[in-house]
N, CA, C and O of each residue as an XYZ file, in Angstrom:
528
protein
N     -24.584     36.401     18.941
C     -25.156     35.224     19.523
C     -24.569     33.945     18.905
O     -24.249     33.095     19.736
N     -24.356     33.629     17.577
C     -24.182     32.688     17.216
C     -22.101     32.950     16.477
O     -21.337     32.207     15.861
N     -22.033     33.832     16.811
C     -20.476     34.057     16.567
C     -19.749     32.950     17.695
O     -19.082     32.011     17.262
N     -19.951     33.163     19.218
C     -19.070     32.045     20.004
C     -18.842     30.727     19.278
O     -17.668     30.369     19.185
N     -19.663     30.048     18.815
C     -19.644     28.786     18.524
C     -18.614     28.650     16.872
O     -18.253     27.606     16.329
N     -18.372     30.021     16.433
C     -17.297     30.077     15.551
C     -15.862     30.079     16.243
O     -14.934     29.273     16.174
N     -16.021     31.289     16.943
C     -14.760     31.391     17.889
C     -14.317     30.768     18.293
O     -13.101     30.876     18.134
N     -14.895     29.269     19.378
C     -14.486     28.415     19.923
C     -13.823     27.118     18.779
O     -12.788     26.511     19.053
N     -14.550     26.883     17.626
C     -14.084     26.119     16.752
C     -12.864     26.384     16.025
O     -11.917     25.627     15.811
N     -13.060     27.693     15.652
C     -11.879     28.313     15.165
C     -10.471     27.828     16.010
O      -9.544     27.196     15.505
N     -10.563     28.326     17.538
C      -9.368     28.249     18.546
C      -9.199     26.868     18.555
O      -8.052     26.422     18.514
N     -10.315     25.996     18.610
C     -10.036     24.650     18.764
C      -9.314     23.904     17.730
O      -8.536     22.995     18.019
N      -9.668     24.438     15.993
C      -8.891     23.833     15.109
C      -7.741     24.439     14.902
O      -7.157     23.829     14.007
N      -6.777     25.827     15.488
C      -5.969     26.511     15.786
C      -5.167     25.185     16.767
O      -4.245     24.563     16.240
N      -5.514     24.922     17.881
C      -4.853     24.123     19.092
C      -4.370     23.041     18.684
O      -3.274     22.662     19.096
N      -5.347     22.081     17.477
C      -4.997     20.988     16.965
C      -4.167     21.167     16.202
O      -3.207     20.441     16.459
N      -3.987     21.870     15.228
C      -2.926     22.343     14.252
C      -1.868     22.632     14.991
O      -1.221     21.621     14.715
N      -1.092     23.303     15.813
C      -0.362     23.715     16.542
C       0.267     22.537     17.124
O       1.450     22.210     17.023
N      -0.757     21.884     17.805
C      -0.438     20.974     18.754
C       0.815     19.327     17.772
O       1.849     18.713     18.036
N      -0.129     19.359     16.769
C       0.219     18.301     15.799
C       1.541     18.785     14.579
O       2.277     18.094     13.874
N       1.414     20.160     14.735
C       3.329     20.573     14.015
C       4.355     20.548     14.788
O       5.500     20.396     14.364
N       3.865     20.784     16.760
C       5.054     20.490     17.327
C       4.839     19.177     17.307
O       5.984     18.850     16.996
N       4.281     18.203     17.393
C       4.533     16.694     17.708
C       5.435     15.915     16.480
O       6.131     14.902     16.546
N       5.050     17.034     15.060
C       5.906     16.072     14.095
C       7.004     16.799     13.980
O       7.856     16.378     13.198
N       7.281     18.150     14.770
C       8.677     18.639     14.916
C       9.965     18.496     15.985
O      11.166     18.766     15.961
N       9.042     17.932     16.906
C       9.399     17.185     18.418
C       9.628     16.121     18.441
O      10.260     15.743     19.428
N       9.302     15.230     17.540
C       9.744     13.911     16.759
C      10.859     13.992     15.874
O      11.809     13.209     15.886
N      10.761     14.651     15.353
C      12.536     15.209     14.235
C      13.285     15.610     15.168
O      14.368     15.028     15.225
N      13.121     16.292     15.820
C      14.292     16.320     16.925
C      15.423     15.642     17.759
O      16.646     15.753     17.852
N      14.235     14.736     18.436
C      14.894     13.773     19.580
C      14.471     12.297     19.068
O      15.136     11.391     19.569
N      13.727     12.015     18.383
C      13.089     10.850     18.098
C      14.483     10.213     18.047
O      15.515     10.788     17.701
N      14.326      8.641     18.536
C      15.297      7.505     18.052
C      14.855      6.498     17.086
O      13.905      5.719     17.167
N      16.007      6.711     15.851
C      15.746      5.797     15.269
C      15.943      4.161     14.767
O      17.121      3.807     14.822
N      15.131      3.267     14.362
C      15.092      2.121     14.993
C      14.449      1.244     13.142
O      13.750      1.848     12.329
N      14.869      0.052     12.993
C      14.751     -0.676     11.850
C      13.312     -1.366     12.288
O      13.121     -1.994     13.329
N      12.153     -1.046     11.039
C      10.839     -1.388     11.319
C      10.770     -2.328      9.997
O      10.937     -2.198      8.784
N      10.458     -3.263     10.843
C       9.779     -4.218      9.255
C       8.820     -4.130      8.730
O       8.057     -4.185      9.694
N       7.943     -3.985      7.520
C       6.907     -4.150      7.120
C       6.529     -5.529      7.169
O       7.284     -6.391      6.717
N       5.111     -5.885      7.824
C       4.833     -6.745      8.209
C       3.108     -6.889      6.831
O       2.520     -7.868      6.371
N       2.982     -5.945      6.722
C       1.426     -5.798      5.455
C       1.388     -4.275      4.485
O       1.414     -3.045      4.466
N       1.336     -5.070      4.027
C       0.577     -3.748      2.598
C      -0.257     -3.830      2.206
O      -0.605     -4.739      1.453
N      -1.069     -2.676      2.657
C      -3.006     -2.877      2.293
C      -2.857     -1.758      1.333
O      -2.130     -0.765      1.346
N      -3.801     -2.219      0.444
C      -4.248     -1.528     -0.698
C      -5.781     -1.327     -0.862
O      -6.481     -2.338     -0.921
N      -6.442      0.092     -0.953
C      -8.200      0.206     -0.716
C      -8.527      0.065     -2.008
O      -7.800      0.630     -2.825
N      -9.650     -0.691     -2.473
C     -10.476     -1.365     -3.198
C     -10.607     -0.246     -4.682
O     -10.688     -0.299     -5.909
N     -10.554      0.797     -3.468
C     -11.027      1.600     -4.786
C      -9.962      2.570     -5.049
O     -10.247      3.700     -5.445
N      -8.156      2.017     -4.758
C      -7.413      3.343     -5.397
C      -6.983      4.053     -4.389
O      -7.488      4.200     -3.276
N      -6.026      4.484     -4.834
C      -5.187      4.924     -3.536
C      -4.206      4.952     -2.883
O      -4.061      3.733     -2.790
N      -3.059      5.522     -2.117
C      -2.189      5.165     -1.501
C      -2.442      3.754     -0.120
O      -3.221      3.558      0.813
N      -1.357      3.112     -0.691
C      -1.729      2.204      0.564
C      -1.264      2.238      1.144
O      -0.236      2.914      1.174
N      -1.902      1.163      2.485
C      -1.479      1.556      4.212
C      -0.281      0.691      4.370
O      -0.136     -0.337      3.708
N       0.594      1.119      5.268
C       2.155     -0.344      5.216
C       1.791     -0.402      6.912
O       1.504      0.606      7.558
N       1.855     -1.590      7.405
C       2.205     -2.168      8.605
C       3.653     -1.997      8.655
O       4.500     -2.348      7.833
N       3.815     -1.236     10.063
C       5.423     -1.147     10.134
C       5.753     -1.778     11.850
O       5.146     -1.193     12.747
N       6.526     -2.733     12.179
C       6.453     -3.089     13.562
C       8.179     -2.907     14.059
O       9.108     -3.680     13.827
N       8.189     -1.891     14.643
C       9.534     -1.712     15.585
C      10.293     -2.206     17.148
O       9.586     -2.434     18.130
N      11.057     -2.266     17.170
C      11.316     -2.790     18.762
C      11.409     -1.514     19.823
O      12.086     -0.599     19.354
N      11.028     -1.326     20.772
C      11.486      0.071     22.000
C      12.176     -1.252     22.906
O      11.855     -2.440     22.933
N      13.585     -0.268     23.842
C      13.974     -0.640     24.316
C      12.972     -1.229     25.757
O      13.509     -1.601     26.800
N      11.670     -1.215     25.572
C      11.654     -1.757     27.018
C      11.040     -3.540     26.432
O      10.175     -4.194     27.015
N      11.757     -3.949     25.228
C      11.235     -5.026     25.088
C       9.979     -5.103     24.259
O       9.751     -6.277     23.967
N       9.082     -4.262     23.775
C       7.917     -4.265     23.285
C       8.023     -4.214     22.080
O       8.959     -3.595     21.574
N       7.041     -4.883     21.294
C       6.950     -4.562     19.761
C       5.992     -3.432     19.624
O       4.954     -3.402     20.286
N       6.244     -2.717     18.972
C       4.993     -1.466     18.856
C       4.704     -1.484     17.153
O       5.522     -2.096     16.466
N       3.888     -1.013     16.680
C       3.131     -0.780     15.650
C       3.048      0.414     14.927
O       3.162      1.379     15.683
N       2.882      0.746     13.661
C       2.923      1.897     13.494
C       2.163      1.854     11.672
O       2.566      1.045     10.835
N       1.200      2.751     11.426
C       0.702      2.605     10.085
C       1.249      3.950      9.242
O       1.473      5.088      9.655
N       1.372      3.400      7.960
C       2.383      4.408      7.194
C       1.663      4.599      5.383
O       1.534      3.865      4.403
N       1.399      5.790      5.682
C       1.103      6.096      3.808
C       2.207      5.294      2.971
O       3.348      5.228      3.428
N       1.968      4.835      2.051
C       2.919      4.610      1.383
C       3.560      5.445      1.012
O       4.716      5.129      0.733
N       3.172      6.829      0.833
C       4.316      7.872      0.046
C       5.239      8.277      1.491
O       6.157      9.085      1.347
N       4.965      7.681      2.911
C       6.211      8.044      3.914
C       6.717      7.119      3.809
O       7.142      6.682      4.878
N       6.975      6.335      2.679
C       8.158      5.293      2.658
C       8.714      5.101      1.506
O       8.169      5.378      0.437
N      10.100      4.501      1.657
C      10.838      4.637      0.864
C      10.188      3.975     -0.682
O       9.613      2.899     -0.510
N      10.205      4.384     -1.866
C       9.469      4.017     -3.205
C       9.628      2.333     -3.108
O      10.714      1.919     -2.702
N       8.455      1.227     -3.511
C       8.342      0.105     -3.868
C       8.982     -0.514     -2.390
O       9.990     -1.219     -2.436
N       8.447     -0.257     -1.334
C       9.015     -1.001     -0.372
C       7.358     -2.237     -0.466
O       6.249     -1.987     -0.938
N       7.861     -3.475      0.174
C       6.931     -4.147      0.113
C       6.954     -5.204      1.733
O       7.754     -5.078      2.660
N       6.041     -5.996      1.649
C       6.190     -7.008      2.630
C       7.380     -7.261      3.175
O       8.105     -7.915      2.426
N       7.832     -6.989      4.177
C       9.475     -7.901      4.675
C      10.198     -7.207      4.390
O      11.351     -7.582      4.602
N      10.072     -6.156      3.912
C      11.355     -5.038      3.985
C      11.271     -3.971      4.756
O      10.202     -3.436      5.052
N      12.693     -3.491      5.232
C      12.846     -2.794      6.167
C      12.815     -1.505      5.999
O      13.258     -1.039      4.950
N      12.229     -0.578      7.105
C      12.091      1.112      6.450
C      12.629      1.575      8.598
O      12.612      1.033      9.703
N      13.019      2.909      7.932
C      13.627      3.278      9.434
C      12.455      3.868      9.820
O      11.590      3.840      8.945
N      12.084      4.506     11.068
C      11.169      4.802     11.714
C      12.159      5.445     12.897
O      13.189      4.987     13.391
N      11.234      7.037     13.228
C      11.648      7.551     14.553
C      10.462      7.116     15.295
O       9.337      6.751     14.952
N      11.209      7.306     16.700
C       9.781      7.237     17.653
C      10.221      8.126     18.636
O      11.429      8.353     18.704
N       9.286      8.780     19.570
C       9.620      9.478     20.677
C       9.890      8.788     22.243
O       9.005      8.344     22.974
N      11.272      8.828     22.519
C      11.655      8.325     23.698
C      10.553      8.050     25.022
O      10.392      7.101     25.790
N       9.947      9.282     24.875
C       9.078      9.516     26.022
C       7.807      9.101     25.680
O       7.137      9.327     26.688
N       7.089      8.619     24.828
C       6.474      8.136     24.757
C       6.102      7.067     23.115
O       5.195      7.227     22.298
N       7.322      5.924     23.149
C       7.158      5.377     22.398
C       6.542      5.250     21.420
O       7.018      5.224     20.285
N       4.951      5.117     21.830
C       3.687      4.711     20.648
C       3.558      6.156     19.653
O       2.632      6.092     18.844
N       4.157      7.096     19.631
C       4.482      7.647     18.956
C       5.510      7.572     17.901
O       6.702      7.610     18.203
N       5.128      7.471     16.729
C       6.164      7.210     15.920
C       5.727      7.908     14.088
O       4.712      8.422     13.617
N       6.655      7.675     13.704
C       6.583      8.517     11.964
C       8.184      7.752     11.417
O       9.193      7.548     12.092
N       7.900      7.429      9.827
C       8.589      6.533      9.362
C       9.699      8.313      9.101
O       9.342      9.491      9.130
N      10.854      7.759      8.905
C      12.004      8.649      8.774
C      12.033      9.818      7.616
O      12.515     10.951      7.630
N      11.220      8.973      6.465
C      11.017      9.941      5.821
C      10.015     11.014      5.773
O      10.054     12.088      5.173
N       9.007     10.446      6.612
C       7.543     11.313      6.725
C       8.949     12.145      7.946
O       9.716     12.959      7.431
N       9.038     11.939      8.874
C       9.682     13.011     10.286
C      10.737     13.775      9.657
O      10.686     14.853     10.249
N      11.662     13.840      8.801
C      12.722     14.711      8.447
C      11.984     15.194      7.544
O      12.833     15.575      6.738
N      10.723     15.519      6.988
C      10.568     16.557      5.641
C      10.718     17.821      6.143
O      10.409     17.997      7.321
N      11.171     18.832      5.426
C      10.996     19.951      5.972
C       9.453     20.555      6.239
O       8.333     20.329      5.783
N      10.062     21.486      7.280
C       9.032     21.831      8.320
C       8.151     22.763      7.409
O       7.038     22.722      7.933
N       8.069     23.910      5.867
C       7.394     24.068      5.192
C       6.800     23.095      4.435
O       5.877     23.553      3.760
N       6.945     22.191      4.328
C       6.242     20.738      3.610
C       5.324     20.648      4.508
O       4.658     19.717      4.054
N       4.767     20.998      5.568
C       3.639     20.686      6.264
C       2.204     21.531      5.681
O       1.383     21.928      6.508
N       2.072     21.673      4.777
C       0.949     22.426      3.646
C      -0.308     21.641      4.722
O      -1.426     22.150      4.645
N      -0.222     21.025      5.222
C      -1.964     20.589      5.947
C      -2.298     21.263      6.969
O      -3.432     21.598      7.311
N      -0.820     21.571      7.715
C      -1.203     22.053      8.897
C      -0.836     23.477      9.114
O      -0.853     23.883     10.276
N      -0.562     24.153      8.319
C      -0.012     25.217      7.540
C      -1.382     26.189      7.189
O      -1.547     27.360      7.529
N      -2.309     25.319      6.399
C      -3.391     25.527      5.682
C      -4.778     25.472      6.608
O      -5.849     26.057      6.445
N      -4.357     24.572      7.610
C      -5.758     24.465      8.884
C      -5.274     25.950      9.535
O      -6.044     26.899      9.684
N      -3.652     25.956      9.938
C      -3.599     27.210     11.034
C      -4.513     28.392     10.606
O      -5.442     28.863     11.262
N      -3.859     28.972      8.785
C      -4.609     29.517      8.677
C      -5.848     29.886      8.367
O      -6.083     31.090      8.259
N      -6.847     28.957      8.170
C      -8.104     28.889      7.796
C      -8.501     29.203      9.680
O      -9.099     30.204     10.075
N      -8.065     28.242     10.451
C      -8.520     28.435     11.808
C      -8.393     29.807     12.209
O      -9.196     30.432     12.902
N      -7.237     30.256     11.678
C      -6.952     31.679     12.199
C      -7.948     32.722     11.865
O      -8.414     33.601     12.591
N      -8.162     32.471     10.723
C      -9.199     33.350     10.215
C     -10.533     33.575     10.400
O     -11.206     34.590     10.219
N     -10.935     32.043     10.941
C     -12.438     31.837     11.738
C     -12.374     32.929     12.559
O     -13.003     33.971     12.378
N     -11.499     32.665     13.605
C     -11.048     33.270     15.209
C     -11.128     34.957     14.722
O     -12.166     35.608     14.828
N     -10.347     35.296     14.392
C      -9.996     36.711     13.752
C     -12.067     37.074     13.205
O     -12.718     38.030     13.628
N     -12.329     36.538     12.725
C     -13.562     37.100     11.680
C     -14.419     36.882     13.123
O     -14.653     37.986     13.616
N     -14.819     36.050     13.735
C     -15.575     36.168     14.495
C     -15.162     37.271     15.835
O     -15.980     38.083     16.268
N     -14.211     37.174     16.206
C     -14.024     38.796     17.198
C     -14.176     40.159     16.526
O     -14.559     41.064     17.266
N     -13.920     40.478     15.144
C     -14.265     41.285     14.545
C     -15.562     41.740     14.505
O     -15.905     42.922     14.456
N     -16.710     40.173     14.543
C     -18.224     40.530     14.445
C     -18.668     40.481     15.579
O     -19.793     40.931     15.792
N     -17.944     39.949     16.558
C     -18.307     40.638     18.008
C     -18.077     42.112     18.539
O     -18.708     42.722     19.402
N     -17.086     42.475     17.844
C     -16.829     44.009     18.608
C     -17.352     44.865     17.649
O     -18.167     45.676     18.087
N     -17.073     44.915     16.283
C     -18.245     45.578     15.422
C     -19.748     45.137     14.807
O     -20.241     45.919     13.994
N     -20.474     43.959     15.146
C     -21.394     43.662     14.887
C     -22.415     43.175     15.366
O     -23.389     42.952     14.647
């Protein structure tokens, strides 16, 4: 009775995981890359990596936006300096600074670590459906 509502969560945090290793591997791919200025560097009150404002040009004329850990950028970058950035052709507002998109594809320990925790929901709960 109360197993579905595992199952379904399970598959659902399975889909997101999945969904979000091809997007940052589908971005290393084809992404074009393009000179983003840092426009702000926020720092949280209480510690922490801070956030960088990064603003790029797409060819259809637009400035687009993009927020960046500081550790996806190059060490001591600050205000007014430039960091590369891919973005995806097909849909621009997608983007990841160059160094976050080329890490290797085992460096993804987050989504690596959801698949399999999700996997295991999924798996444990059909198990207690057919034997329990």
């Amino acid at each position: 009775m109360h197993k579905i509502p595992y199952f379904v969560l399970g598959l659902g945090a399975l889909l997101l995981a999945v969904l979000a290793l091809r997007r940052r591997l589908v971005l290393r791919r084809r992404g074009v890359a393009v000179r983003a200025h840092c426009s702000a560097v926020r720092r949280p009150a209480e510690g922490g990596p801070a956030l960088l404002t990064l603003r790029y040009p797409t060819p259809d004329g637009r400035t687009r936006t993009h927020l960046a850990r500081e550790g996806d950028c190059p060490a001591g970058t600050r205000e007014g300096d430039v960091v590369e950035v891919l973005y995806d052709p097909r849909n621009p507002s997608r983007a990841e600074t160059a160094l976050a998109a080329r890490r290797a594809p085992w460096r993804n320990h987050d989504l690596f670590g959801l698949m399999g925790l999700s996997l295991a929901v999924v798996l444990a709960s059909v198990a207690a459906a057919a034997f329990g």
